[in-house]
N, C-alpha and C positions, 0 to 999 in steps of 0.2 A: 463614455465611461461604462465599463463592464459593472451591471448586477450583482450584487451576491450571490444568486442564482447560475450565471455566468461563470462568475469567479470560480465557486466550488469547481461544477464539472470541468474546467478548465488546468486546478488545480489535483483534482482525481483522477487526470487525466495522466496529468505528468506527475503525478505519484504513481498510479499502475506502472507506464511507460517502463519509469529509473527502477519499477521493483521486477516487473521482467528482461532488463538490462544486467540485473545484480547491484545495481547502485543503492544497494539498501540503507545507507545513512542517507542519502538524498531525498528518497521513498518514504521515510518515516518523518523524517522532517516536513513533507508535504503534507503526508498524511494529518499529520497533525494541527498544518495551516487547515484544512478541509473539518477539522472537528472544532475549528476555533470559529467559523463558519454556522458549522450546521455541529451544536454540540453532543446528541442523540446520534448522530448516524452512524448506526451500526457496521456498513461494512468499514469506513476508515478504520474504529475501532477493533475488525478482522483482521483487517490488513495490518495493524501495527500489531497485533496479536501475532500473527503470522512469523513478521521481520523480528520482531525480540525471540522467536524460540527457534529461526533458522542457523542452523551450524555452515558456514561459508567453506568448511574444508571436506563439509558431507557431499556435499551438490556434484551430481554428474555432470559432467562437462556438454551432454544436451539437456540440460533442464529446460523445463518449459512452464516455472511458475507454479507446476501443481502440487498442491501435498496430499498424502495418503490420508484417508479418517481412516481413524481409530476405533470407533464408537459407530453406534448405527442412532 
């Protein structure tokens, strides 16, 4: 039986995966299992940060996952 420790990375794993896939309902749904987890962890909280303010009809057709900052 896998850890919670296990679980998580396992589960951030294929949440990364499905969010540079574009399967972003998949993505945030993991992400989410990952904060039910580890309730403080900041990058899932990134990550679904991320997935709610991407526009799906902005994205180049080579995207690679990354966004621009804004701010320094």
């Amino acid at each position: 039986m896998n850890s919670d420790h296990e679980l998580y990375y396992q589960t951030y794993n294929e949440a990364f995966e499905a969010y540079l896939s574009q399967r972003f309902t998949f993505a945030r749904k993991q992400f989410l299992k990952t904060l039910s987890l580890r309730p403080d962890d900041p990058a899932s909280k990134e990550m679904i940060a991320r997935i709610d303010t991407i526009n799906t009809d902005d994205l180049p057709p080579n995207w690679d996952g990354s966004i621009a900052l804004t701010m320094k």
